[in-house]
C-alpha positions in Angstrom: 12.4 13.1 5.2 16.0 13.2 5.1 19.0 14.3 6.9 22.8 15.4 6.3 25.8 15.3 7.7 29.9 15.9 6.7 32.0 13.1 7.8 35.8 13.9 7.3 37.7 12.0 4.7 39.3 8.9 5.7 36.9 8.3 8.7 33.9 7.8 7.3 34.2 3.7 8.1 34.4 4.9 12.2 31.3 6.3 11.4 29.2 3.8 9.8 30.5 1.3 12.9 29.8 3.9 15.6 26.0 4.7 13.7 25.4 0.7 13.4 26.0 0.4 17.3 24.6 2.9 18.2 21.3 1.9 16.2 21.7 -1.2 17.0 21.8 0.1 20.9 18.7 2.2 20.8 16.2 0.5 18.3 14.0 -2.4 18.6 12.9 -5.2 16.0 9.7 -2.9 16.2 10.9 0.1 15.6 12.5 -1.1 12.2 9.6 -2.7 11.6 7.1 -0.7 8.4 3.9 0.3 10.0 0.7 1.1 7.4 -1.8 3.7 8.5 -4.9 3.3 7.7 -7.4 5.8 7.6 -10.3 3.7 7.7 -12.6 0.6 7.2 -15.2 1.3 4.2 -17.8 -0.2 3.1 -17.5 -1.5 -0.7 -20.6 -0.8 -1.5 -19.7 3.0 -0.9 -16.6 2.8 -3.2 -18.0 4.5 -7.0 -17.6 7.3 -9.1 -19.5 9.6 -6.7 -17.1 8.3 -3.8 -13.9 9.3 -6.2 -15.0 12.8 -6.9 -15.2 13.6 -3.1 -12.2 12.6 -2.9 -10.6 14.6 -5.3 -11.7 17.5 -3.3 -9.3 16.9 -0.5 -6.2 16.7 -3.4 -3.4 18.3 -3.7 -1.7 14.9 -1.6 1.9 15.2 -0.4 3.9 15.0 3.4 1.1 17.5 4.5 -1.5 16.3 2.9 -1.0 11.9 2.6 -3.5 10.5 0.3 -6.0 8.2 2.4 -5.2 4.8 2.9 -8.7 2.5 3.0 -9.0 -0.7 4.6 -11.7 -3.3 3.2 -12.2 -6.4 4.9 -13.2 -10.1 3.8 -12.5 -9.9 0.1 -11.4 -12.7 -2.6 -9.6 -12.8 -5.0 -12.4 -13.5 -8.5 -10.7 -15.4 -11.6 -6.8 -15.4 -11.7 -4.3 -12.5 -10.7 -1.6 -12.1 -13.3 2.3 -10.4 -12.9 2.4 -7.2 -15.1 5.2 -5.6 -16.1 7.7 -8.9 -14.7 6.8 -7.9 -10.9 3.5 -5.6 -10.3 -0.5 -8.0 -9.8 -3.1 -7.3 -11.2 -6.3 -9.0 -9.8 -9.8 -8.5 -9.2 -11.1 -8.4 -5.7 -14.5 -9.5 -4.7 -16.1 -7.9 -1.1 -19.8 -7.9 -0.8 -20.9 -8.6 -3.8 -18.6 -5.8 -5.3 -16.2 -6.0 -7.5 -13.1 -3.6 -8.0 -10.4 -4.2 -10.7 -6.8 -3.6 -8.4 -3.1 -3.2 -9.1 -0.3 -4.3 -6.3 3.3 -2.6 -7.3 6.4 -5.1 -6.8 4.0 -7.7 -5.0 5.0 -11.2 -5.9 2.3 -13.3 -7.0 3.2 -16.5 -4.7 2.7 -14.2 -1.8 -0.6 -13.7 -2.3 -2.8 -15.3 0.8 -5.0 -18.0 -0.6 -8.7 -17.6 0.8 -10.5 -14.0 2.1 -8.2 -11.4 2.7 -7.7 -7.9 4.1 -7.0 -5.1 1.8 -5.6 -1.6 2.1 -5.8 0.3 -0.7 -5.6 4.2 -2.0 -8.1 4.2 -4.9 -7.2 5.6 -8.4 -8.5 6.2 -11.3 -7.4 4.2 -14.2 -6.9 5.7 -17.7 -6.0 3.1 -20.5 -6.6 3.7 -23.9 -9.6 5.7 -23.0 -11.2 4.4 -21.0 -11.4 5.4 -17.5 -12.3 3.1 -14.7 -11.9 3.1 -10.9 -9.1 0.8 -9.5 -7.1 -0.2 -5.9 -3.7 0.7 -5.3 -3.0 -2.0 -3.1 -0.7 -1.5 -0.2 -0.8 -4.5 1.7 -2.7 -7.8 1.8 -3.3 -10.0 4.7 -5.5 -13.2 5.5 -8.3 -12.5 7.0 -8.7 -11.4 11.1 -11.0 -11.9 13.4 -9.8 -8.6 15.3 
């Protein structure tokens, strides 16, 4: 969302100090903080082609309308994740004897937990040079939890 304002000419740095203590006043390390919402745990083995055109029923996504966000627990990572496109991993993720091809935008490869991991993911469907495949749009990765 976004908001404006009109800040006279020639006082626009007493504003940006007064806006930094006042934010500084009011909000916590945890209120800065990103939080991911995720809409739920699934199974992998319910995550095919079948799974994808449900999903398309509940389109068009948007502010009203935020495409799910799917949490799958205890994967690995299968073979060796590789940067594409100088900053985006591509990998293949292993859960339950499933195995998904996956894509994570602007995530640095030495970042990536070694061992199982916790994934959330939107799924996508992948069109390159014809062929279409189902992949995970990773948003976050963490090492396993026993939560």
């Amino acid at each position: 969302m976004a908001a404006g304002l009109v800040v006279r000419a020639g006082e626009f740095d007493a504003f940006k100090h007064a806006f930094n203590v006042a934010a500084a006043e009011t909000l916590s390390h945890q209120d800065l903080s990103p939080v991911l919402k995720i809409d739920a745990e699934i199974d992998p083995h319910r995550i095919d082609r079948d799974f994808w055109e449900h999903l398309q029923r509940l389109q068009p996504f948007g502010q009203a309308n935020p495409e799910p966000v799917w949490m799958m627990r205890n994967a690995r990572v299968s073979g060796s994740p590789r940067v594409v496109g100088n900053k985006h991993l591509k990998l293949t993720l292993v859960a339950a004897d499933c195995s998904f091809e996956a894509i994570a935008f602007n995530y640095p490869l030495e970042q990536l937990p070694a061992g199982c991991i916790d994934v959330a993911f939107s799924l996508k469907e992948n069109d390159w040079n014809g062929n279409r495949s189902l992949q995970l749009q990773v948003k976050d990765i963490r090492p396993i939890s026993s939560a």
